[in-house]
C-alpha angles and dihedrals in degrees: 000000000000110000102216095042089052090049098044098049080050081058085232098127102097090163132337131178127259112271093031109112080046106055081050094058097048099051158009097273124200102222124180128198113188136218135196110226090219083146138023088242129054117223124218090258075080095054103092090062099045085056093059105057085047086051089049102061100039079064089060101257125107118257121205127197118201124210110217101219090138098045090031084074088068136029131268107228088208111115091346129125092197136004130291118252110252118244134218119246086247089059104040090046084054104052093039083060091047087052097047098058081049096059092044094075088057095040134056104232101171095050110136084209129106096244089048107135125259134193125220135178118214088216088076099069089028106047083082100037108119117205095237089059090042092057091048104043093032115021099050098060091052117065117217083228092065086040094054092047091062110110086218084059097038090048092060098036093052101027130086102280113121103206097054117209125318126220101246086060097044082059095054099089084054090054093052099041095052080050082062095042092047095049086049084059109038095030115026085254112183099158141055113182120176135139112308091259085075090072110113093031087054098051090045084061087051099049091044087057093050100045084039099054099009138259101296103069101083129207145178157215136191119174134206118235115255105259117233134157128273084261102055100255124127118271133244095019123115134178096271082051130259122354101238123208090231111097101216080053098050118006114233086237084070094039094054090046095050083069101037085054096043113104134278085243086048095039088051089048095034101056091053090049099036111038129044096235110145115241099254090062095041094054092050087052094051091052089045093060088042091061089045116018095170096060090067097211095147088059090037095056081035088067106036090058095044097038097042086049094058112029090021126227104307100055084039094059085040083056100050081049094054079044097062095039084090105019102041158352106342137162134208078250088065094043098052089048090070123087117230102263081053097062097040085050087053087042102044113129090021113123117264140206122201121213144168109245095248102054077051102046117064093011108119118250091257094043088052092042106045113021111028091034134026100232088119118027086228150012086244087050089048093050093041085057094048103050083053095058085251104132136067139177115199097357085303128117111256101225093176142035089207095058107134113228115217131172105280087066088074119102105231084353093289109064141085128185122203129183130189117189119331110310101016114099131171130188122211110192124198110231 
């Protein structure tokens, strides 16, 4: 497959250098993409990325992610109001090896081969890298001139920010672009790819390559566009902050319903950036929604690709279960197979009623309902309902009011469900 006709169909080339759909053509290219590890999860504002590299080898080149243990001491000015906090080398050793496990579900890392993925982590080659040597082998060969002129630099210099621009920031295109000039080295490295917003750190590497080892080693760059909604906001945030591809961080319950809720316009953009269906599928699955918009099944298709990528089969068909806890057919079997953040994830919103255990535990089911809660308005409202089948606990039919709860009735030991009618829930929670 041709690499920059695959990307640009997807609607994922923001910017690339001349030469570039050429060289791929012409041979198998070593491209890198890097990655700070500022947290031990990446979120799906790193997706697109991500994508790329998996793109790129199923195009028959060798994608390389690089770890920015190095660069990840220090903060990147692109995109960025402040600087970033600075993070220990525990910290930073610990979320490179969470990251890791979480590209290994894009990119073929076993592969014998010789486009098979590899990982690398820019701390390695600069842990011993003195700054005088720095200054010698790096600094001479960019001007400050070249540096200044940078809109990553300008923004920051001229924007609101009140503390300007520090040093160590100011460094940081030098750094990346000796990472690029490094992997060329070490790796055959032709290519850096990386958001929009990597630019001008990406052509400094370029340009380091070409005054380091003269004009005629070539190298090149191509950028995603940054993703954002129909509406111009930024992608992959929601109100309770970004959807993380960990799933202690964001259930894939969540995760599976941020697709499933994204716009018809996004639905339409997102399946072509974030899955590897080919075109033929996704167009036949445009024209299906728009016969039908109601049914969701872009969004739907949308979230079992993305969802089963990342958390794999199993947590996508318990999502689908917590799903229909609320919207569909669903059974005490389906309720018990969910962890708690789960359930609180289905429930959220519900109304709630706090207890101690023992005003829970022993009580019969009307005295619980109606009197120490107000899930029924009364105990004649609460017998009415049940002798209509219109009561449940725990996705299970109440026969009778008098039915005495015990503690086995709690869901990990701490939860009851209770369900009046056919859409109304309430959650009473042991303390």
């Amino acid at each position: 497959m041709n690499f920059v006709e695959e990307l640009k169909w997807r609607g994922m080339i923001a910017q690339m250098m001349p030469g570039t759909e050429e060289l791929l053509q012409k041979e198998m290219v070593t491209a890198y993409l890097g990655t700070d590890p500022t947290a031990d999860s990446l979120h799906i504002g790193h997706l697109c990325g991500i994508m790329m590299l998996r793109h790129l080898q199923r195009c028959g080149h060798k994608p390389i992610i690089l770890v920015g243990g190095a660069t990840g001491m220090i903060g990147d000015p692109s995109g960025k109001s402040q600087e970033r906090n600075l993070l220990d080398s525990d910290t930073l050793y610990h979320n490179q090896e969470c990251i890791k496990k979480q590209v290994a579900h894009f990119l073929d890392f076993n592969s014998t081969a010789p486009n098979n993925a590899e990982m690398v982590n820019n701390y390695d080659w600069m842990k011993d890298f003195s700054f005088l040597d720095f200054v010698r082998e790096v600094g001479k060969h960019i001007t400050v001139n070249y540096m200044m002129a940078k809109d990553s630099v300008q923004k920051r210099l001229n924007g609101d920010a009140r503390d300007g621009l520090s040093f160590t920031e100011f460094t940081y295109q030098l750094l990346q672009g000796y990472d690029f000039l490094h992997l060329y080295q070490a790796k055959g490295c032709k290519m850096q790819m990386g958001g929009n917003d990597q630019w001008g750190n990406m052509t400094t590497g370029v340009e380091l390559i070409r005054r380091t080892l003269g004009i005629e080693n070539a190298a090149y760059a191509l950028t995603c566009p940054l993703i954002t909604k129909a509406d111009g906001k930024k992608f992959g945030k929601t109100e309770s902050g970004n959807i993380w591809l960990d799933a202690q961080r964001t259930t894939p319950y969540k995760f599976y319903q941020f697709w499933l809720n994204v716009s018809d316009a996004d639905a339409e953009r997102y399946i072509k950036i974030f899955t590897s269906l080919e075109k033929d599928e996704i167009d036949a699955l445009v024209e299906e929604h728009k016969a039908d918009p109601g049914r969701r099944q872009l969004q739907k298709r949308l979230g079992e690709e993305v969802t089963v990528m990342v958390h794999g089969r199993e947590a996508y068909d318990l999502a689908i279960d917590a799903s229909n806890l609320l919207f569909g057919k669903s059974t005490k079997e389906n309720l018990v197979r969910l962890d708690e953040a789960t359930l609180l994830n289905v429930f959220e919103g519900v109304t709630t009623f706090e207890l101690s255990k023992d005003a829970i535990t022993d009580s019969k089911a009307v005295d619980l309902l109606a009197e120490k809660t107000q899930c029924f308005s009364s105990k004649s409202e609460l017998r009415k309902l049940v002798q209509g089948g219109g009561v449940s606990l725990n996705k299970e039919k109440l026969a009778d009011p008098e039915y005495l709860i015990t503690s086995d009735d709690l869901l990990d030991g701490k939860y009851l469900l209770v369900q009046r009618g056919k859409k109304n829930y309430f959650l009473i929670i042991a303390k």
